[in-house]
Backbone and ligand atoms as CSV (ligand in chain L), in Angstrom:
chain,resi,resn,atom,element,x,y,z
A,1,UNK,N,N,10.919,18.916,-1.697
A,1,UNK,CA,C,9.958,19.067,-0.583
A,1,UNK,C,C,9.541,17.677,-0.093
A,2,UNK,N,N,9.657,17.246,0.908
A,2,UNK,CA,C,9.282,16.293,1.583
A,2,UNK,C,C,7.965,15.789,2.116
A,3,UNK,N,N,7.104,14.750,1.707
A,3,UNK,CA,C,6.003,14.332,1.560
A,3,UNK,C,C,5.787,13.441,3.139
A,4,UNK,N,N,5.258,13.646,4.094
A,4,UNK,CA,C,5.026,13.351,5.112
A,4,UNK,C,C,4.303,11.710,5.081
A,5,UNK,N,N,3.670,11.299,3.923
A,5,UNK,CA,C,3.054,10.018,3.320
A,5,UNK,C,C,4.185,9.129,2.620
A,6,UNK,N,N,5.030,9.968,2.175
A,6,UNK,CA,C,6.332,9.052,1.458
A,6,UNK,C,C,7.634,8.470,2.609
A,7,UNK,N,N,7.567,9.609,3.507
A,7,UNK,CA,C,8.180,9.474,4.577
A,7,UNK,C,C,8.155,7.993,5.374
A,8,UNK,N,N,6.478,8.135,5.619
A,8,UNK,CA,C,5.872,6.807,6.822
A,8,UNK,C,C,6.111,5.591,5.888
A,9,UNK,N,N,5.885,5.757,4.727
A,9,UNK,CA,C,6.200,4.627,3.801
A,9,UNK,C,C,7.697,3.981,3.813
A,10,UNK,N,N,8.447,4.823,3.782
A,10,UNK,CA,C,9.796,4.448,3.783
A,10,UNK,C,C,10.396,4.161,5.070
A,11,UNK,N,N,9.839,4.618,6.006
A,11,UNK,CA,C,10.287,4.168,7.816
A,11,UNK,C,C,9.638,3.041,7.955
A,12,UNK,N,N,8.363,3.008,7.310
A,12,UNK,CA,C,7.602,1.345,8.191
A,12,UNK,C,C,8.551,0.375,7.292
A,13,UNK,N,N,8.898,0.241,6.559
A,13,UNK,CA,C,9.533,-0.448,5.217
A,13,UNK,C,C,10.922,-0.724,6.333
A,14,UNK,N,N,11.093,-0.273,7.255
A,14,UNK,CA,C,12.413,-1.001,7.942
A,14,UNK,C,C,11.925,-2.429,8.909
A,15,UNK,N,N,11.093,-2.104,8.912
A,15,UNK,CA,C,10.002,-2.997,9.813
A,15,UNK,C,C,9.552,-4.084,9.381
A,16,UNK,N,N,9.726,-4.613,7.777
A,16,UNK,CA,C,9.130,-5.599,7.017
A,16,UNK,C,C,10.489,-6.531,7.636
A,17,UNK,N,N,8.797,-7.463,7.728
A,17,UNK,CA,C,9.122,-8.759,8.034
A,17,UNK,C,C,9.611,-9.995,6.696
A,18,UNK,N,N,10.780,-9.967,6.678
A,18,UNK,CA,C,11.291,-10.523,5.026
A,18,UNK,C,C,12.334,-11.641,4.882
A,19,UNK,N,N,12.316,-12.195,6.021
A,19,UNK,CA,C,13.542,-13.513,5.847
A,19,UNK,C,C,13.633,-14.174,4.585
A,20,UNK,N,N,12.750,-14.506,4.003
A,20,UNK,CA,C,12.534,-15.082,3.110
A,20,UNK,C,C,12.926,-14.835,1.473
A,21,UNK,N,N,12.841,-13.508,1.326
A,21,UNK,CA,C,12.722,-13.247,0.030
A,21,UNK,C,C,13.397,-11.997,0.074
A,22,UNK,N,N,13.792,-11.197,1.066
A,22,UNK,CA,C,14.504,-10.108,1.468
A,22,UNK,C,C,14.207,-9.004,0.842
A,23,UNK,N,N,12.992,-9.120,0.309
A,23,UNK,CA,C,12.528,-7.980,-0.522
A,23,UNK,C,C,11.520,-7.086,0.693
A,24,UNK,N,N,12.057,-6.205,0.902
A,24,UNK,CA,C,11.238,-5.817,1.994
A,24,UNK,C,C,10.146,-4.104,1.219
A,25,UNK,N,N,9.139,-3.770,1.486
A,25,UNK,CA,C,8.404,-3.063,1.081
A,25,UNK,C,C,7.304,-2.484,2.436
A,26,UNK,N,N,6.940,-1.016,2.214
A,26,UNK,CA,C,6.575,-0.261,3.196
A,26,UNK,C,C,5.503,-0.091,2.484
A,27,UNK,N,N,3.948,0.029,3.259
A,27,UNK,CA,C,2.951,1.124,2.133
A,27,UNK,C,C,2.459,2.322,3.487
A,28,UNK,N,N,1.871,3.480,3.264
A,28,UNK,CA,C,1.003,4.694,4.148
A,28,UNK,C,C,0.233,4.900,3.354
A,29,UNK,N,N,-0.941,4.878,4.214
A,29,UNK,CA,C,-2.173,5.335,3.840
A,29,UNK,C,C,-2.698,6.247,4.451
A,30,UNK,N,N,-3.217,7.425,3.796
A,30,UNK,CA,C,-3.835,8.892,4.685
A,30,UNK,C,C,-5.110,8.952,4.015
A,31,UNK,N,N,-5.872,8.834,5.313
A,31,UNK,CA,C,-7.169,9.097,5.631
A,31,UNK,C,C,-8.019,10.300,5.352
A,32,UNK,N,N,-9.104,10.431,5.151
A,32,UNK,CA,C,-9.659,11.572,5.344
A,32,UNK,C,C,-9.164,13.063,6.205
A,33,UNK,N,N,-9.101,12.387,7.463
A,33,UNK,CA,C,-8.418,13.635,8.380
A,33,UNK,C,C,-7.524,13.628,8.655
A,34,UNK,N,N,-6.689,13.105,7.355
A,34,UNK,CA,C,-5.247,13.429,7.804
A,34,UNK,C,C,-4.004,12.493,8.394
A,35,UNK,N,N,-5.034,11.096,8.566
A,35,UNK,CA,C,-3.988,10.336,9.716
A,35,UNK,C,C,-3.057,9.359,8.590
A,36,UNK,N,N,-2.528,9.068,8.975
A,36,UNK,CA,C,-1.366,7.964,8.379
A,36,UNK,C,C,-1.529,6.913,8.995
A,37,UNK,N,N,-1.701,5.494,7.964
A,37,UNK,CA,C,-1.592,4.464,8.275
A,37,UNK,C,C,-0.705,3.591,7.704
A,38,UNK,N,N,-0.190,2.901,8.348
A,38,UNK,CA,C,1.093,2.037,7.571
A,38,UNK,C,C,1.132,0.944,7.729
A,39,UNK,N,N,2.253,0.125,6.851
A,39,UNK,CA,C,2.037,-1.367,6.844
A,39,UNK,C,C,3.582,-1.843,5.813
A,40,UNK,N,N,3.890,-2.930,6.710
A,40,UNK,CA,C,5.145,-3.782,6.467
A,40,UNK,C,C,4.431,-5.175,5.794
A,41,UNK,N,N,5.319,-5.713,4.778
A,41,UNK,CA,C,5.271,-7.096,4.191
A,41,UNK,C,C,5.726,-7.896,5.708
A,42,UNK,N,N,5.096,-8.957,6.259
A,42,UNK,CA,C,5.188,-9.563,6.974
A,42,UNK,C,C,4.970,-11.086,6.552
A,43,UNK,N,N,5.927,-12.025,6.457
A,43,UNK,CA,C,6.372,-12.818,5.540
A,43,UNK,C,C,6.024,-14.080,6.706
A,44,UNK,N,N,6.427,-15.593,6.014
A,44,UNK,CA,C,5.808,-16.553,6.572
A,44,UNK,C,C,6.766,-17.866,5.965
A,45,UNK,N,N,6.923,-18.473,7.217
A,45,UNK,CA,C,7.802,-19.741,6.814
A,45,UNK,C,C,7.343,-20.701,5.599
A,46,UNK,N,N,5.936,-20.698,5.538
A,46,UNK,CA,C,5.018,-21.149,4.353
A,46,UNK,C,C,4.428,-20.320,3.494
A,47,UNK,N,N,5.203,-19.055,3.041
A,47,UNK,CA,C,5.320,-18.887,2.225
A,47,UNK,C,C,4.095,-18.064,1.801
A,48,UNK,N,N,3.095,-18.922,1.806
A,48,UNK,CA,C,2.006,-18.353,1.156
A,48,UNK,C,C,1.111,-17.828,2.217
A,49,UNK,N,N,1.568,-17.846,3.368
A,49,UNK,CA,C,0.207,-16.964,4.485
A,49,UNK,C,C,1.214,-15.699,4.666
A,50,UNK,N,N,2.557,-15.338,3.829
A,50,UNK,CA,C,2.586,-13.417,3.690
A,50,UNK,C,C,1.562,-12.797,3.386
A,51,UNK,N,N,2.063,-12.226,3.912
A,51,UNK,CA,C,1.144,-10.849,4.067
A,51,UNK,C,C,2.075,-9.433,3.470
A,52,UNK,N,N,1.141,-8.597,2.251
A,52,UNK,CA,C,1.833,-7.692,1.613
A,52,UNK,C,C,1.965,-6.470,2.372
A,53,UNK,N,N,2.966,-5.655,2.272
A,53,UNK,CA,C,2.486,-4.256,2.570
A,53,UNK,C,C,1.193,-3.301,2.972
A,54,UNK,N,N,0.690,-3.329,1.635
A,54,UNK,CA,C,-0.334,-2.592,1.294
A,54,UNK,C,C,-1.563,-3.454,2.222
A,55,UNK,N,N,-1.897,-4.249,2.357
A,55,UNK,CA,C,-2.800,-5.272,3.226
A,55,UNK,C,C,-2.855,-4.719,4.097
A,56,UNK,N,N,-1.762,-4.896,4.728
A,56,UNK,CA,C,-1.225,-4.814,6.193
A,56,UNK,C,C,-2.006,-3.433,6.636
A,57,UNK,N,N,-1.286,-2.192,5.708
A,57,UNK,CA,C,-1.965,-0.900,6.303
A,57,UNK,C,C,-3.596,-0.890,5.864
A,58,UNK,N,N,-3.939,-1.357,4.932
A,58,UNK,CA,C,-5.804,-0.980,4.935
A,58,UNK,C,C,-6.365,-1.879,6.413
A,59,UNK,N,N,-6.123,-3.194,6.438
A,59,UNK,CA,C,-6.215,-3.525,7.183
A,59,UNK,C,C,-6.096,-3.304,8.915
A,60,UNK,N,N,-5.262,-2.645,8.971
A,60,UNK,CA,C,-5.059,-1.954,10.181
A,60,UNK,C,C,-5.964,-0.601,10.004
A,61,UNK,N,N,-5.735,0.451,9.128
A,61,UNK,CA,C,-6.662,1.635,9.587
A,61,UNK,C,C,-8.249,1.211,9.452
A,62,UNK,N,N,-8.706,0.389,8.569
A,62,UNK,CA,C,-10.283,-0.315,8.915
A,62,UNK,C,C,-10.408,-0.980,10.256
A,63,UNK,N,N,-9.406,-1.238,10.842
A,63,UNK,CA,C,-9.515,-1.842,12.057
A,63,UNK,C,C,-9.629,-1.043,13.194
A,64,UNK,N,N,-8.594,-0.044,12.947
A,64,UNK,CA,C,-8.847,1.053,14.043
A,64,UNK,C,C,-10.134,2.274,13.759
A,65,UNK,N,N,-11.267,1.805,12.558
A,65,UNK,CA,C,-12.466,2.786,12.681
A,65,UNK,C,C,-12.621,3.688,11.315
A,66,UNK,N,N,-11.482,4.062,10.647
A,66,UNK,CA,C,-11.392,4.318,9.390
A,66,UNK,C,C,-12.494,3.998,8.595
A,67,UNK,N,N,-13.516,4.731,7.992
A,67,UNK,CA,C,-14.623,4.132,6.722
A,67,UNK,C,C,-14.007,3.599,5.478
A,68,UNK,N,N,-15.317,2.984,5.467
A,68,UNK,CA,C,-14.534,2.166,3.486
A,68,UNK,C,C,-14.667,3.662,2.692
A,69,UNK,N,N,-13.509,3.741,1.804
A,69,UNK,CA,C,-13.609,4.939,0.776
A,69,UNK,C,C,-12.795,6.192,1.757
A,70,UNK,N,N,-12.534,6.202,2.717
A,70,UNK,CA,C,-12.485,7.438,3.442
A,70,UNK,C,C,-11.114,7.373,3.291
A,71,UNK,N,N,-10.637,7.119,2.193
A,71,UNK,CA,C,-8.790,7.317,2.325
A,71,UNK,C,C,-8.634,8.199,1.148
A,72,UNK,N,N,-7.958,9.038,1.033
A,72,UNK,CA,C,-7.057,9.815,-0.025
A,72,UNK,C,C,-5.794,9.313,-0.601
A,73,UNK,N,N,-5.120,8.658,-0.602
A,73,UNK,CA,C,-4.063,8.122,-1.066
A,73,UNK,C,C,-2.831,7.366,-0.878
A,74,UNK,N,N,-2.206,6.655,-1.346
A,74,UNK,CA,C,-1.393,5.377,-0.453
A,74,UNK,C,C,-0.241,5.401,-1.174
A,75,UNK,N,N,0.879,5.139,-0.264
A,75,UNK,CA,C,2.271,5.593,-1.191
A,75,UNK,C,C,2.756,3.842,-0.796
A,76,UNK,N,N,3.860,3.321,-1.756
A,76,UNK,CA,C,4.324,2.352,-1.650
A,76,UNK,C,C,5.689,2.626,-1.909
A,77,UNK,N,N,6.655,1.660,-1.048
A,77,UNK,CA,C,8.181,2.003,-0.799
A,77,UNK,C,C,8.869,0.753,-0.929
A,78,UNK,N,N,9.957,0.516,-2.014
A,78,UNK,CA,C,10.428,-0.359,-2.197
A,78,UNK,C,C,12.144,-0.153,-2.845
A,79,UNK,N,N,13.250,-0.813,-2.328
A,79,UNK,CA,C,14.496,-0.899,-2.826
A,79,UNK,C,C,14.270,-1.228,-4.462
A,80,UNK,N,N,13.708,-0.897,-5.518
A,80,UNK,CA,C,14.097,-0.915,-6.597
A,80,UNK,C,C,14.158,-0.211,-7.291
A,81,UNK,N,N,14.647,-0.534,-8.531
A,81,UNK,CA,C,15.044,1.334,-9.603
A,81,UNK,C,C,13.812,1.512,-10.137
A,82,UNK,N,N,13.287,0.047,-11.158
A,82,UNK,CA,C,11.891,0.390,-11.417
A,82,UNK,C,C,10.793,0.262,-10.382
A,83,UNK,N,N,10.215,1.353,-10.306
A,83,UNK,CA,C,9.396,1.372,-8.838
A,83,UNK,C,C,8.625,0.218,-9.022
A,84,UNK,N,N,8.075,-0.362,-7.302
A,84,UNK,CA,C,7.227,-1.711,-7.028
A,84,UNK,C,C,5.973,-1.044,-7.353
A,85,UNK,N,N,5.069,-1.592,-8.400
A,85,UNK,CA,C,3.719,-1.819,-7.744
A,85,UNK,C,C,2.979,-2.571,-6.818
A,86,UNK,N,N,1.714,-2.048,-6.770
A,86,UNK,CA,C,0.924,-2.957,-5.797
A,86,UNK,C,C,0.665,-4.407,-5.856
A,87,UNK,N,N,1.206,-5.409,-6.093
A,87,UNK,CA,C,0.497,-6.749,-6.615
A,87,UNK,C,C,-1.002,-6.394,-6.546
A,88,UNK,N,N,-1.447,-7.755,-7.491
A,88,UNK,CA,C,-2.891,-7.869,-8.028
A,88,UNK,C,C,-3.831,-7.657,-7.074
A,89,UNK,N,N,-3.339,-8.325,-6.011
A,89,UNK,CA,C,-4.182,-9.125,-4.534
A,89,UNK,C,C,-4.401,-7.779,-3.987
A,90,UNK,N,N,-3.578,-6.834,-4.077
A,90,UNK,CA,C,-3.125,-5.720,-3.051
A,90,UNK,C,C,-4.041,-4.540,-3.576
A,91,UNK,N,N,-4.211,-4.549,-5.331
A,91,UNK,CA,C,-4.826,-4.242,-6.279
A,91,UNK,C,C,-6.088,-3.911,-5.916
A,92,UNK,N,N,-6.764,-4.944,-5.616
A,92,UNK,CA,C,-8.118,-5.371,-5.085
A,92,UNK,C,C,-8.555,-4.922,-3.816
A,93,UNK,N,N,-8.110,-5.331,-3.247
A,93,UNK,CA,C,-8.076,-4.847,-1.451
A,93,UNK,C,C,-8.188,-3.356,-1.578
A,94,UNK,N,N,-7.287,-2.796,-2.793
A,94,UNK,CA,C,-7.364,-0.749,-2.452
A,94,UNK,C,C,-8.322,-0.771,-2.885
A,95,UNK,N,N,-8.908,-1.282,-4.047
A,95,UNK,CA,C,-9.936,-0.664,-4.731
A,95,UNK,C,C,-11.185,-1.180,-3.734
A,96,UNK,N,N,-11.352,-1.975,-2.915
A,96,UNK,CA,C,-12.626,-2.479,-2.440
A,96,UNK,C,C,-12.501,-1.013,-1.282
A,97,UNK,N,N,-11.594,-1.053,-0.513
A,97,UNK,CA,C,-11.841,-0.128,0.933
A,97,UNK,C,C,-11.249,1.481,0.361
A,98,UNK,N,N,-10.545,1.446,-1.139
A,98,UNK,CA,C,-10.302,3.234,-1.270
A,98,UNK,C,C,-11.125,3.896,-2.304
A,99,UNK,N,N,-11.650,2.363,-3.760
A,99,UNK,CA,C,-11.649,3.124,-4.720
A,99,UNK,C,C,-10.679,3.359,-5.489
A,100,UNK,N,N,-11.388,4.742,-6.133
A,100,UNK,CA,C,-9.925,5.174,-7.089
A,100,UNK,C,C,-9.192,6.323,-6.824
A,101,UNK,N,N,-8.302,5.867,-5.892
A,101,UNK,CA,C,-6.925,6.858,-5.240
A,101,UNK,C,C,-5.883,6.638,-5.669
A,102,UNK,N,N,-5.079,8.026,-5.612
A,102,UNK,CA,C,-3.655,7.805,-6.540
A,102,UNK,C,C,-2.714,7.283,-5.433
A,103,UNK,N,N,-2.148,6.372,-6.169
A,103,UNK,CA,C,-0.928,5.132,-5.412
A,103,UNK,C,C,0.251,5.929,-5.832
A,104,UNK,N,N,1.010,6.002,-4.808
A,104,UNK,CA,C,1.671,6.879,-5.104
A,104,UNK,C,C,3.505,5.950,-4.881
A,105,UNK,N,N,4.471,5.697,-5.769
A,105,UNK,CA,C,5.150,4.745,-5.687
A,105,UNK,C,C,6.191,5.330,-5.769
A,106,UNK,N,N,7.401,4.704,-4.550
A,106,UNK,CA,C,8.462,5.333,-4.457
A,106,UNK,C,C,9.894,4.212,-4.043
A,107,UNK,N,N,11.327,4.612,-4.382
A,107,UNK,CA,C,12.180,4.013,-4.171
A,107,UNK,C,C,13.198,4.673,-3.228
A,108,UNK,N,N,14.473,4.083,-3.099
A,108,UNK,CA,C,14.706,4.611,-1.896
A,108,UNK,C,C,15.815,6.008,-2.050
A,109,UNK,N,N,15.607,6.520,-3.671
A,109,UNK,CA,C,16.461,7.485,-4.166
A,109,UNK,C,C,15.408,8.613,-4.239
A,110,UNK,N,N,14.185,8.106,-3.826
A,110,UNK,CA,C,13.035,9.456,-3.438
A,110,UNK,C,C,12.496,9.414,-5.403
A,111,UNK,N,N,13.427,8.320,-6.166
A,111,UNK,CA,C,12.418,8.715,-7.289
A,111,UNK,C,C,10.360,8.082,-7.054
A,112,UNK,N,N,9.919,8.797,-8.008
A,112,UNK,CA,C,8.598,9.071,-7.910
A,112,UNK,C,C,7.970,8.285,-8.707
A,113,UNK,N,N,6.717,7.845,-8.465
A,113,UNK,CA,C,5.592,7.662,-9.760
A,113,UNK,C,C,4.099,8.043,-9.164
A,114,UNK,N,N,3.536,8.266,-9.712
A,114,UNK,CA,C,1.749,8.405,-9.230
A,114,UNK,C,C,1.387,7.287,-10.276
A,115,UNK,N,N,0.102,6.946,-10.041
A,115,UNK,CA,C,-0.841,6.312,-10.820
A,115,UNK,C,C,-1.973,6.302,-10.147
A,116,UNK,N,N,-3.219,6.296,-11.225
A,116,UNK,CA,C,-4.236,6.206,-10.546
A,116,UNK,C,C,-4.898,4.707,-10.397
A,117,UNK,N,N,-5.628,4.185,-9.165
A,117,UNK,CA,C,-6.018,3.093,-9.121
A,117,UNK,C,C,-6.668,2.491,-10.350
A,118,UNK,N,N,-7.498,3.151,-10.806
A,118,UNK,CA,C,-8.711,2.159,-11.809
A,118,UNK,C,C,-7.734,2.194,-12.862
A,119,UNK,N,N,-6.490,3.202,-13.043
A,119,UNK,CA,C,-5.557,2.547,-14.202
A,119,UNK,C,C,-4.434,1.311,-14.136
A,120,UNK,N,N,-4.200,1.113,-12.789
A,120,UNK,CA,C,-3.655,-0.094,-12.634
A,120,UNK,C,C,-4.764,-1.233,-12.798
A,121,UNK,N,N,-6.048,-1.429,-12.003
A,121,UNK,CA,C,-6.787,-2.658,-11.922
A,121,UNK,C,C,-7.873,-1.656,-12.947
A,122,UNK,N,N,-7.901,-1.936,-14.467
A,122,UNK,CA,C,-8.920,-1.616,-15.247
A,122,UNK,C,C,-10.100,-2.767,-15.254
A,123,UNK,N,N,-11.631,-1.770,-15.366
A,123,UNK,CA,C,-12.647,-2.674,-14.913
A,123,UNK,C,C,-12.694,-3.590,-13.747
A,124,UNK,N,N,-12.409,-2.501,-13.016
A,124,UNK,CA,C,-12.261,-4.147,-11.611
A,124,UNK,C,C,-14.040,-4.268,-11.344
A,125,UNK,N,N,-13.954,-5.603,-10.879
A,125,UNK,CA,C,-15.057,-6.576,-10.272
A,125,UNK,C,C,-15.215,-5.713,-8.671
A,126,UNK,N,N,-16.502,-5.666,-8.375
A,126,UNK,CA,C,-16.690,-5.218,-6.396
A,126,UNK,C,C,-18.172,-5.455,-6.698
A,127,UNK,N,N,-18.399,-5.077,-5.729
A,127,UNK,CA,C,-20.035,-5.147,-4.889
A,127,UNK,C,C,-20.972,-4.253,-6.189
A,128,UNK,N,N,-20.766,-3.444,-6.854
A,128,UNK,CA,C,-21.656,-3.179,-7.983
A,128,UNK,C,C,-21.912,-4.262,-8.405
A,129,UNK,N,N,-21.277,-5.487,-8.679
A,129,UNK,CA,C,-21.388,-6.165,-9.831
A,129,UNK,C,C,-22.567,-7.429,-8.976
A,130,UNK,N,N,-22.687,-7.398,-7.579
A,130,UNK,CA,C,-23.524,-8.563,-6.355
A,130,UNK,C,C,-25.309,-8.159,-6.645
L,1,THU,N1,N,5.229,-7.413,-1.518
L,1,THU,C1,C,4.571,-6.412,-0.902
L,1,THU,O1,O,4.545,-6.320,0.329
L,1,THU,N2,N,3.940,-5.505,-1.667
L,1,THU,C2,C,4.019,-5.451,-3.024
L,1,THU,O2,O,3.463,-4.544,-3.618
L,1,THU,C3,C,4.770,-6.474,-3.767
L,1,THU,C4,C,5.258,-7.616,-2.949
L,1,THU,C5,C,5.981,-8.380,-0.683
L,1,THU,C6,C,5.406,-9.744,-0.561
L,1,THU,C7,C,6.637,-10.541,-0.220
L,1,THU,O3,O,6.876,-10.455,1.173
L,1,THU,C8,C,7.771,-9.832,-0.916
L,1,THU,O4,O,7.268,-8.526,-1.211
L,1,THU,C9,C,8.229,-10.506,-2.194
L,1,THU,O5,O,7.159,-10.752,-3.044
């Protein structure tokens, strides 16, 4: 059965911007009501002003009006056997604007993983702690 969130993940993922490292990666994020938001690794001659996947889409649906917390779950899409996680950075960013939503991680043979956020970033640091 085909997951309409795994889908957008794996189409924006043609879209990554990757000269560099050719590792290209897709993430979707669905909202409260339903909407899909997505996001391509968009890469950088210096290297260090890439920009991940997962960024890309929180960043964009907070931009277009989306509340902090108001997401249900984010799938990530990547060419490898052992599925990609979220990097650390990327880690952080879900947990500040989702919380703890299941990341949902996929390759391009449709194999699967779930996990839940606070089990990837255990005890994370946010605004409780200000
Ligand atoms: N990347 C992502 O977009 N998301 C991840 O979860 C892991 C890494 C990107 C950053 C960079 O463009 C490339 O993958 C190699 O690290």
């Amino acid at each position: 059965m085909s997951d309409p969130l795994i889908d957008a993940a794996l189409a924006v993922r043609l879209n990554a911007y990757a000269k560099f490292s050719n590792f290209r990666v897709g993430a979707a994020i669905e909202d409260f009501e339903g909407r899909i938001h997505t996001g391509c690794n968009v890469e950088n001659a210096t290297y260090g002003l890439t920009v991940c996947a997962e960024r890309v889409a929180v960043f964009k649906a907070i931009s277009e009006g989306v509340g902090i917390r108001k997401f249900r779950r984010v799938a990530v899409a990547a060419d490898t056997e052992i599925l990609t996680p979220p990097c650390g950075a990327c880690r952080q960013i879900l947990w500040e604007f989702c919380g703890d939503i299941p990341v949902v991680l996929v390759n391009l043979h449709s194999k699967t993983e779930t996990y839940q956020l606070k089990d990837l970033l255990p005890r994370a640091f946010d605004a409780s702690y200000l």
